[in-house]
PLY file of the C-alpha trace (Angstrom):
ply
format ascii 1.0
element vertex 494
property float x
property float y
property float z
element edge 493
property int vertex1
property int vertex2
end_header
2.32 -27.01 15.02
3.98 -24.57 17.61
4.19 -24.93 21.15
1.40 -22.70 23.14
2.08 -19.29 23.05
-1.35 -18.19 24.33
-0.45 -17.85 27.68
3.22 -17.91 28.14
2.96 -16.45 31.75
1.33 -19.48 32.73
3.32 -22.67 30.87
4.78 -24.22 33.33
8.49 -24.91 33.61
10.30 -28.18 31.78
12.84 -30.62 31.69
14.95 -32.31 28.85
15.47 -36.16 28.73
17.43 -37.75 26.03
16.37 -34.74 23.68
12.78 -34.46 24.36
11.61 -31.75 26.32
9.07 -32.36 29.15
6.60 -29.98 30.71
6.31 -30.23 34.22
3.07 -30.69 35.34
0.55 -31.71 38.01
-2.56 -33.78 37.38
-4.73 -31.17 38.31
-2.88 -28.12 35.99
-2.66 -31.12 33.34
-6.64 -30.82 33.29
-7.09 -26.90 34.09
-4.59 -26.83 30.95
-6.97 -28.97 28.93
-10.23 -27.57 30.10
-8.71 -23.96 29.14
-8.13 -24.60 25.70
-11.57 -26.28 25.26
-12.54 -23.12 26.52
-10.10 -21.19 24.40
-10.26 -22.58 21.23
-8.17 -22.91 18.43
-6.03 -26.55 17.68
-4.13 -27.69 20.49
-2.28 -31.00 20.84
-0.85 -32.92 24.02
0.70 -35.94 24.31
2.61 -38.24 27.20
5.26 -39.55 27.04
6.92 -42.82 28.94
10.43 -44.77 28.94
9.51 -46.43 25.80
8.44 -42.99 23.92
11.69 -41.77 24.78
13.78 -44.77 23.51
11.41 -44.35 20.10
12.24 -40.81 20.19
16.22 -41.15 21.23
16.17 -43.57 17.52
13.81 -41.32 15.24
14.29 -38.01 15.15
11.19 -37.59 13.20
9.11 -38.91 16.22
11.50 -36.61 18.45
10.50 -33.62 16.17
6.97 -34.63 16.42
6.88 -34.18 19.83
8.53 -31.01 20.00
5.49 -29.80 18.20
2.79 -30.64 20.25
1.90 -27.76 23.17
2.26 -29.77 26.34
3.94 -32.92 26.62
3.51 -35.10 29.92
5.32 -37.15 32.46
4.18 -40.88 32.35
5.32 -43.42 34.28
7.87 -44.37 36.87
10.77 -44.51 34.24
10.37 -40.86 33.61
11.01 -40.24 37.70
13.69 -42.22 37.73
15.55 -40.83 34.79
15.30 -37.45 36.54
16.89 -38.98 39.78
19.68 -40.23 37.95
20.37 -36.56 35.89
19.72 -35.40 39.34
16.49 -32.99 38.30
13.68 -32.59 40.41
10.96 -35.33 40.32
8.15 -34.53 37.72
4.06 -35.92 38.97
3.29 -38.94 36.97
0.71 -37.04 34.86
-0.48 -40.35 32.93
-3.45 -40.83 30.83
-4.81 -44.00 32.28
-5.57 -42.08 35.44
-6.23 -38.85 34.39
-9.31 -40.32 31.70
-11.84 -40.62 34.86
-11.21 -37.16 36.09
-11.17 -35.92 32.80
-14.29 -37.75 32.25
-15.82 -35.98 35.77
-14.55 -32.08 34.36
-16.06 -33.35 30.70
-19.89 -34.30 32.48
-19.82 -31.27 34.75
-18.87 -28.48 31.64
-20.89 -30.41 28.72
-17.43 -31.37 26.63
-18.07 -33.82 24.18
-15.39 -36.62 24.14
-14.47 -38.49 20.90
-12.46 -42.52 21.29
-10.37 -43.34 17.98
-8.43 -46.38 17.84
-8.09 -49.89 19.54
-9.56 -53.06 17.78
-12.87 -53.10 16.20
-15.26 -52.28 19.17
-13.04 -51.05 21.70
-13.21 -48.08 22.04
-16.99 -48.33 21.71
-17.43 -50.47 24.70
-15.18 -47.62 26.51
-17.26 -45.18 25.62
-20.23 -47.11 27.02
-18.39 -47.87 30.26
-17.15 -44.21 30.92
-20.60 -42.91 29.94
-22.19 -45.60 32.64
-20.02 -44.29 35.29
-20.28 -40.89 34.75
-23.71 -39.78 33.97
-23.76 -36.92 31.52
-21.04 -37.32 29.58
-21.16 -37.34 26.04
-18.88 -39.22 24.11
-20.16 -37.86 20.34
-18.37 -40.62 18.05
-15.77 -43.25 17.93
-13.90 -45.40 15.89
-11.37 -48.03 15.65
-7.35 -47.47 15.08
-7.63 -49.91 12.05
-7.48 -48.20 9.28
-5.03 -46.76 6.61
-3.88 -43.56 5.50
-6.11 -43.47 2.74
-8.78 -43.63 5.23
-7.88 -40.74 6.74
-9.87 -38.04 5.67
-13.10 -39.79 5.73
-12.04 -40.35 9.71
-11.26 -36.66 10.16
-14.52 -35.60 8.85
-16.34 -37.96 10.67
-15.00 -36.22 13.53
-15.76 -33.02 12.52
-18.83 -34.02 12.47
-19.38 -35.74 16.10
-19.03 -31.49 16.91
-16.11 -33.18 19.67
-14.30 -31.05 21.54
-11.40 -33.20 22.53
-10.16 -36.32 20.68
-8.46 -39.57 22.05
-6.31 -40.97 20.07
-4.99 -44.28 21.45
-3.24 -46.22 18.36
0.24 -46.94 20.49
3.18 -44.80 20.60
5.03 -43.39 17.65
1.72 -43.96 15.16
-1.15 -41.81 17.27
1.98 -38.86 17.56
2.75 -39.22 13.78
-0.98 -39.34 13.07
-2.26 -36.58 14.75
0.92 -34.30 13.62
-0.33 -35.43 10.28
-4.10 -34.93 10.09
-4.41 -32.55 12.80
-5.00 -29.43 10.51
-8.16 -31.34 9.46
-9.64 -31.73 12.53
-11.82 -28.79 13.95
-11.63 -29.74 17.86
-9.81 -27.44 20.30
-7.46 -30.55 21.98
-6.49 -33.54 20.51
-4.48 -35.96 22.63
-2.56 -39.64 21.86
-3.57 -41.84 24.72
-2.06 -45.43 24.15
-3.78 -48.50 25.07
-6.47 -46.43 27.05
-9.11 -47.71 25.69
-8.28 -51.40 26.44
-8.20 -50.77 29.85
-11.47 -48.70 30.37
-13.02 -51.43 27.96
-12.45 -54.44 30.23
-9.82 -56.34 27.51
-7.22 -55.65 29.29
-7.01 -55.29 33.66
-5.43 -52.83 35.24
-2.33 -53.40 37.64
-3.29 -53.40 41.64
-3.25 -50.06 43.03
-0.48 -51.13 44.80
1.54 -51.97 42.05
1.25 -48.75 40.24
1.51 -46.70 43.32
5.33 -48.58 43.46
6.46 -48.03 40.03
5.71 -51.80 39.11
2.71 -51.66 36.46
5.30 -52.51 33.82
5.52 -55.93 35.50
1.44 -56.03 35.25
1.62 -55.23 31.82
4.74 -57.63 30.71
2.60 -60.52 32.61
-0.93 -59.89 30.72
1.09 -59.47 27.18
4.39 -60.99 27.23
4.44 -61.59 23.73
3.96 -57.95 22.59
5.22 -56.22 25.78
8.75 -58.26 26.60
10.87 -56.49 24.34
9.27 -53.24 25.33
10.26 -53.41 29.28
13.00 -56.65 29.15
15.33 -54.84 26.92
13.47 -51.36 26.70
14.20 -50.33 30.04
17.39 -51.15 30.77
18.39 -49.65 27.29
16.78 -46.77 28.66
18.33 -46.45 31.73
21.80 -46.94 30.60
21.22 -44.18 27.87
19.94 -41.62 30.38
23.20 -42.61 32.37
25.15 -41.64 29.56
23.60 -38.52 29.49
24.40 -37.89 33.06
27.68 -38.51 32.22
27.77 -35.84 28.92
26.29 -33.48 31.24
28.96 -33.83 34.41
31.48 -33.84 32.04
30.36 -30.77 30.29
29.75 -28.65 33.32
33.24 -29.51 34.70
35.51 -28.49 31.73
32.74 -25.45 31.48
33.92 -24.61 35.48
37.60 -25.85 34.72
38.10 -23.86 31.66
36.30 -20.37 33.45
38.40 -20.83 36.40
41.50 -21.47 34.83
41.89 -19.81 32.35
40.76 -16.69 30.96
37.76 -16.36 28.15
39.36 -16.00 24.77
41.98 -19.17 25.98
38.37 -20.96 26.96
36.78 -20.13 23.79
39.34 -21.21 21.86
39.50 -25.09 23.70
35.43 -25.04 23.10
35.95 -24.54 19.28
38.98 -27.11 18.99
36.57 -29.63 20.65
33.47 -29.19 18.62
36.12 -29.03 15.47
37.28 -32.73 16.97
33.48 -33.98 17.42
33.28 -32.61 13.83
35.45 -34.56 12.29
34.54 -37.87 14.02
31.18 -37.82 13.44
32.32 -37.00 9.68
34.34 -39.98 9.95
31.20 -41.69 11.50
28.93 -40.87 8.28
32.42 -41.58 6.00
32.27 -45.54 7.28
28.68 -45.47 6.97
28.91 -44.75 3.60
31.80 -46.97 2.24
30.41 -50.11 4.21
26.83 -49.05 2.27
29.00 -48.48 -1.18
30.53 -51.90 -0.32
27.41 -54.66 -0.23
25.86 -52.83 -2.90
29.18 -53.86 -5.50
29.59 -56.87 -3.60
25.70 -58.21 -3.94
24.55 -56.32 -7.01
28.13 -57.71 -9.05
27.42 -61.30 -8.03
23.61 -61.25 -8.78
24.35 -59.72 -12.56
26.56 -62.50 -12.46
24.55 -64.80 -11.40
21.58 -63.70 -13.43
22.76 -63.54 -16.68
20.92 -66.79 -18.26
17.94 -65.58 -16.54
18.38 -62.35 -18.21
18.79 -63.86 -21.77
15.89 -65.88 -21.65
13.68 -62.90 -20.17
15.01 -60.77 -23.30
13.83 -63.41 -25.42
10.33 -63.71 -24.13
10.28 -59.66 -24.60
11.11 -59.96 -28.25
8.76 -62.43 -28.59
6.05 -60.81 -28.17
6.38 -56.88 -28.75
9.46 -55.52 -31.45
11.94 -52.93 -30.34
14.83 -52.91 -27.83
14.79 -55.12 -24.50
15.80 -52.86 -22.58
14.25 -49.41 -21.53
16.31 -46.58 -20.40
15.03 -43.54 -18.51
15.93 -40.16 -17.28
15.77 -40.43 -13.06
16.08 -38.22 -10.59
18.88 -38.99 -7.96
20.88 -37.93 -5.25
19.92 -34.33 -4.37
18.53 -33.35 -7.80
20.75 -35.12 -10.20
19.69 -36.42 -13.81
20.71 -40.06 -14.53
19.91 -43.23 -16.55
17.99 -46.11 -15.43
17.91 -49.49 -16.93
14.80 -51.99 -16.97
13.61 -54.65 -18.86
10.90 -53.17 -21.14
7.37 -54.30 -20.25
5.46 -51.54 -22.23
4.58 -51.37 -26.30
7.38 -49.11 -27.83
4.53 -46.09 -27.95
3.84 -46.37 -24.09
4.93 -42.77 -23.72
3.19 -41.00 -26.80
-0.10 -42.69 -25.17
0.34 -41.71 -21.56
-1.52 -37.69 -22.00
-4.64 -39.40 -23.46
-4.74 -41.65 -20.60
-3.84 -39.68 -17.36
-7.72 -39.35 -16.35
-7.46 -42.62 -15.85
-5.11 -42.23 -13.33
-5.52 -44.54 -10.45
-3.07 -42.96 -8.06
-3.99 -40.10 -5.26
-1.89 -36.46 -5.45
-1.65 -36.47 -9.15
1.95 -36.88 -8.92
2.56 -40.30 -9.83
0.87 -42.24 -12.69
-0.08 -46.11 -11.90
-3.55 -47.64 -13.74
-3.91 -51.48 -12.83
-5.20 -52.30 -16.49
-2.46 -50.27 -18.23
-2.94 -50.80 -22.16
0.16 -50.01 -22.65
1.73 -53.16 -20.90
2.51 -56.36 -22.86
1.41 -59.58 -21.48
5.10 -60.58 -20.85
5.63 -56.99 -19.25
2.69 -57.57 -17.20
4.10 -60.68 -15.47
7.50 -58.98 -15.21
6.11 -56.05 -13.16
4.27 -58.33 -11.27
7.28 -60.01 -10.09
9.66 -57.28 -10.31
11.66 -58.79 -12.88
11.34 -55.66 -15.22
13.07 -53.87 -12.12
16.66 -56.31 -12.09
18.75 -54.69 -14.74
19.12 -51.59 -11.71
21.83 -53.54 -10.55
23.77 -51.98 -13.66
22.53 -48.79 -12.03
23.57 -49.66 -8.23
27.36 -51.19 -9.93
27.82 -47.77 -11.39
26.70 -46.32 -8.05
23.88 -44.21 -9.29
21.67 -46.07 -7.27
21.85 -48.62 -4.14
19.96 -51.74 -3.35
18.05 -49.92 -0.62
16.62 -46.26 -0.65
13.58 -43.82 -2.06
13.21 -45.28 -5.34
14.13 -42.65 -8.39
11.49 -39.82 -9.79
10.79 -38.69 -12.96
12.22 -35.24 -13.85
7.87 -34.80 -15.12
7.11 -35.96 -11.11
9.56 -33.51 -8.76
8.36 -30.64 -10.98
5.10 -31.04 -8.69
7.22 -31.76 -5.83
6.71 -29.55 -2.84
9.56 -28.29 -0.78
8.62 -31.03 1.66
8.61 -34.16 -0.69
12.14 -33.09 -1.73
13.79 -34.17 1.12
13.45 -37.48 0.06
15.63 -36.77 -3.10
18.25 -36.61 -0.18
19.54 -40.23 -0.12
20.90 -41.93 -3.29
18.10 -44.04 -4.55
17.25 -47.62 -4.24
15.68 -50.66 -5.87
14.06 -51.11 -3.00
12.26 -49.01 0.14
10.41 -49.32 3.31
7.14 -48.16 1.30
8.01 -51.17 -1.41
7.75 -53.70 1.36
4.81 -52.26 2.77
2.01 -52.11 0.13
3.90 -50.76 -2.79
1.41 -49.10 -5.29
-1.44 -49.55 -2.54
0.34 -46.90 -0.94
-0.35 -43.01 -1.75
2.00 -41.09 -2.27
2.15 -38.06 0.78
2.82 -41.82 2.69
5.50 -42.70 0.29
7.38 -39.89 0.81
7.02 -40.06 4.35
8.34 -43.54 4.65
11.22 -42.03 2.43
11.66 -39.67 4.75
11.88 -42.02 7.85
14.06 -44.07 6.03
16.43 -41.76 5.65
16.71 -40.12 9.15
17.66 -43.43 10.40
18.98 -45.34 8.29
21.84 -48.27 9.15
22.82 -51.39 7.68
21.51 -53.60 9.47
17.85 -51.99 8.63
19.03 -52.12 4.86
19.47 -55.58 5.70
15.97 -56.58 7.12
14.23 -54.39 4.22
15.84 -57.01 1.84
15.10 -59.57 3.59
11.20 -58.42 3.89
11.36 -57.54 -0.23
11.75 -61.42 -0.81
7.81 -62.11 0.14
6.65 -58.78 -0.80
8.01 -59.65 -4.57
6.99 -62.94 -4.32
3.08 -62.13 -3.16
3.11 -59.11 -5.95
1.02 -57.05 -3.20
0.61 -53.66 -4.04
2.04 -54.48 -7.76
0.57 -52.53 -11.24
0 1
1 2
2 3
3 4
4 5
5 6
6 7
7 8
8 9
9 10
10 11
11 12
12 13
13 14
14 15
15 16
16 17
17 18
18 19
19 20
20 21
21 22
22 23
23 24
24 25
25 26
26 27
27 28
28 29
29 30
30 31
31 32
32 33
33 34
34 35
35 36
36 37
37 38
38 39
39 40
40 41
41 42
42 43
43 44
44 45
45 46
46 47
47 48
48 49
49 50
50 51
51 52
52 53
53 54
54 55
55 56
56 57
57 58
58 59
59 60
60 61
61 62
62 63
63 64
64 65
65 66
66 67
67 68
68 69
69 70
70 71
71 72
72 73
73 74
74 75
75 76
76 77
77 78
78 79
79 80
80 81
81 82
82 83
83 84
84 85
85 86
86 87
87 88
88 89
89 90
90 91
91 92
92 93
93 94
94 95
95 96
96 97
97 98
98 99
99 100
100 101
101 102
102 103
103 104
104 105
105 106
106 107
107 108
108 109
109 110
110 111
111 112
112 113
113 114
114 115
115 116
116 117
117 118
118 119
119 120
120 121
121 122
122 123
123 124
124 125
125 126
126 127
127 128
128 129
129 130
130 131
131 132
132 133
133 134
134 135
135 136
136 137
137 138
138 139
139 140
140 141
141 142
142 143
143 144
144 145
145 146
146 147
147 148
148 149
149 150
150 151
151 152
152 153
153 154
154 155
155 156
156 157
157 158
158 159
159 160
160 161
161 162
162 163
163 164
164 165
165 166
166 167
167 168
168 169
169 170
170 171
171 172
172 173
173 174
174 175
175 176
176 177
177 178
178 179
179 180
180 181
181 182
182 183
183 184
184 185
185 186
186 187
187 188
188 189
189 190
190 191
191 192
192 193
193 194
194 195
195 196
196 197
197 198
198 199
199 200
200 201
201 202
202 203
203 204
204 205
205 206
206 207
207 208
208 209
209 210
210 211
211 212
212 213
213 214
214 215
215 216
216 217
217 218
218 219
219 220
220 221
221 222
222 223
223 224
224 225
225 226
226 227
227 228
228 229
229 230
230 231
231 232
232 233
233 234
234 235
235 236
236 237
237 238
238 239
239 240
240 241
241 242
242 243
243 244
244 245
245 246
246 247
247 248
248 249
249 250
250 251
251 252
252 253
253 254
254 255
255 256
256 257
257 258
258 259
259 260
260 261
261 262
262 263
263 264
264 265
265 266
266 267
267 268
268 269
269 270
270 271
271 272
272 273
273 274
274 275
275 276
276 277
277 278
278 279
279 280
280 281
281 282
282 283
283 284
284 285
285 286
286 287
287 288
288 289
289 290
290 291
291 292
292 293
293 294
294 295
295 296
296 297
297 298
298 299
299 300
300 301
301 302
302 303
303 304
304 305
305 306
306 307
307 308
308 309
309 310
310 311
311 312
312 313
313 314
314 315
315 316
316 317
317 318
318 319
319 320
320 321
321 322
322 323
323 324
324 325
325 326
326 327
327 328
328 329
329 330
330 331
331 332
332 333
333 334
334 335
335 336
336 337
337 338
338 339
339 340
340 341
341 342
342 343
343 344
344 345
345 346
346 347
347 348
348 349
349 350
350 351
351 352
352 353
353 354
354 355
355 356
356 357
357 358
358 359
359 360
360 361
361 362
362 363
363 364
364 365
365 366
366 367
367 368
368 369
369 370
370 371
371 372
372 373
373 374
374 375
375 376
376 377
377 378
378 379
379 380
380 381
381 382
382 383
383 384
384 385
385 386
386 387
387 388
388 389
389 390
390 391
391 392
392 393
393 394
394 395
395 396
396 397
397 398
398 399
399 400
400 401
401 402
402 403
403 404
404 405
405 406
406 407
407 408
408 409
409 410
410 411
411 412
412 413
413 414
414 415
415 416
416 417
417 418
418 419
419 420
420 421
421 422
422 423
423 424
424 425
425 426
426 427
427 428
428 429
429 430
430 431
431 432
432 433
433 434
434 435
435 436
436 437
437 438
438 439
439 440
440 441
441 442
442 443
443 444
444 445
445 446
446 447
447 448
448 449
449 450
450 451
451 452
452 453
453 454
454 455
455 456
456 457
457 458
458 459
459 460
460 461
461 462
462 463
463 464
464 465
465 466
466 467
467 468
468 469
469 470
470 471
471 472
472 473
473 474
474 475
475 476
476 477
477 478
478 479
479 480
480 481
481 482
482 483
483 484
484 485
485 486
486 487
487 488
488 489
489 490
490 491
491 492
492 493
């Protein structure tokens, strides 16, 4: 959704931090802002953002570009004041949701705005909404609702919202889901402001206290928080924050250095000669961040021959006696080969053991009303017909799935990535769920370890997507590792 354009006279003037820009504003323009476009109408978004946002943001671009989106996007927190004293901008108010809900809460009684809570455990944010409605007497808080839910859930929330008649929705689910959610949903939703709030409701609900005035008025409320959660909150602010700060020191850094060869090269030397250095450095950054992707690549290419070679190695008996159980029971060929979609369009063959009868396909038209899955793209049933009882146990288990390694040898595919369409599937592709035919494809996803077939599939591409904007090996790593239980519990398996 673009940035306010309503009234450009009056947006206020930003800042940039680690690639996320910042509007700067006070508490009491924050809630002018908000009250205006309550007043306004239309779908408007805000969010705040802290040190940990930022450090979310500075790793996902897709969070980053999320951001970038919504029309006004707040100063939380100390660590947002002290990044701008170290890139030596001018200190932003600490605009932060935890103190801006009561006087939100005050404009909301006086003008009749009706307030919706999502998220938090069961009953939080319903014992918030009691608490702020106790305090301040003639506000109305239409609905709320829990953060517990999934995305297939999320229509049925939207309308309920729709419903409550809100004018402005709280979304407090923690920081990069309430960003990603609202982005997501928030053509569905009819009120004029919605806004991701954090753990708000915990604190207005009495689960979690507040730090001492004292405390916050110092900067310190991180310390508050780390001692009430230190489970959940040490790796947030022990090695959030300095991470932080020692990335928004580089930063300083890329900026001095840039203005100074900017003023050397202008003073120095005339335009064209100035010109000319500029394009033989970007052509240098060029080709080492080519390099960069080059490694990437070849160390990817490298564990997939390494571990996929030594498991078809390994394997083989397994294999044989897996054939014979297939022959067993159903006649034709073990195997069954398919045309896939890979990397960026192109058509190849894909190996698995056959768990269907040899007629699977010639049946599939009279049974796609049966369809089980949502978008109409992909075709899963839980009680397939078409399945074998051997087949059925081999999908269950993935076994049906291990003859990809041929596929991931031949480098078609790799361990991890989007796993591969069928030609029949992109042609209802949009433009959007293309991009994730821009990775070669895997045997395995983050979407496979998260629910598999339980998942639908505008989530499944999204995963995909966030997969492939920040990808490394070491997160290749830890989805293999998490696709040892998932295979083993069969959740999410047809």
């Amino acid at each position: 959704m673009p940035r306010d354009t309503v009234s450009e006279s009056a947006k206020p003037s930003g800042f940039e931090i680690l690639g996320v820009r910042i509007d700067r504003e006070s508490m009491e323009s924050a809630l002018d802002w908000i009250e205006s476009r309550v007043t306004q109408g239309g779908r408007h978004t805000a969010q705040f953002v802290n040190a940990h946002c930022l450090n979310l943001a500075y790793r996902h671009r897709s969070y980053s570009r999320v951001l970038s989106r919504a029309d006004r996007v707040f100063a939380d927190g100390s660590g947002i004041r002290l990044a701008c004293r170290i890139l030596g901008l001018e200190q932003p108010d600490n605009v932060n949701g935890t103190d801006m809900l009561p006087l939100l809460c005050e404009r909301a009684a006086a003008n009749g705005l009706r307030l919706y809570f999502l998220g938090g455990a069961p009953s939080v944010a319903c014992y918030a909404a009691q608490e702020l409605v106790r305090h301040y007497p003639g506000l109305k808080v239409v609905g709320n609702s829990h953060g517990y839910f999934g995305p297939d859930q999320d229509e049925s929330v939207c309308a309920d919202i729709n419903r409550s008649g809100a004018d402005i929705v709280l979304v407090g689910m923690g920081a990069p889901r309430q960003e990603m959610w609202i982005d997501t949903n928030r053509q569905r939703i009819d009120a004029a402001l919605v806004m991701g709030v954090g753990g708000l409701f915990d604190f207005y609900s009495g689960r979690i206290p507040r730090a001492p005035l004292w405390m916050r008025r110092t900067g310190l409320e991180w310390c508050w928080r780390l001692a009430q959660e230190p489970a959940r909150m040490w790796r947030r602010y022990v090695l959030g924050n300095p991470l932080f700060i020692a990335r928004v020191a580089r930063e300083r850094l890329d900026r001095r250095f840039e203005e100074r060869a900017r003023e050397r090269l202008l003073s120095r030397y005339d335009r064209p000669f100035a010109l000319m250095l500029h394009r033989l450095r970007f052509a240098v950054s060029s080709a080492l961040w080519r390099a960069g992707i080059w490694a990437w690549h070849a160390a990817k290419r490298g564990l997939d021959i390494a571990a996929a070679g030594t498991l078809l190695l390994m394997l083989m008996p397994f294999f044989l006696a897996v054939a014979a159980l297939i022959r067993l029971e159903s006649p034709g060929p073990v195997l069954f080969r398919q045309k896939r979609v890979g990397l960026h369009g192109k058509l190849f063959t894909m190996w698995k053991f056959r768990s269907m009868y040899i007629d699977a396909e010639a049946r599939k038209a009279a049974l796609m009303a049966a369809n089980e899955m949502q978008g109409g793209v992909l075709f899963k049933m839980k009680n397939d017909p078409r399945i074998t009882r051997v087949g059925r146990f081999i999908r269950k288990a993935s076994i049906d799935e291990l003859p990809q390694l041929w596929n991931v040898v031949t480098g078609d595919m790799s361990l991890v990535g989007p796993r591969p369409p069928l030609p029949s599937e992109v042609a209802l592709y949009s433009l959007r769920d293309r991009r994730r035919l821009d990775g070669v494809p895997g045997i395995t996803c983050t979407w496979q370890v998260s629910g598999r077939s339980n998942i639908p599939f505008p989530r499944q591409v999204a995963l995909d997507v966030e997969y492939l904007e920040s990808r490394s090996l070491w997160r290749d790593l830890v989805i293999l590792l998490k696709t040892v239980p998932a295979v083993l519990t069969g959740r999410g398996a047809m």
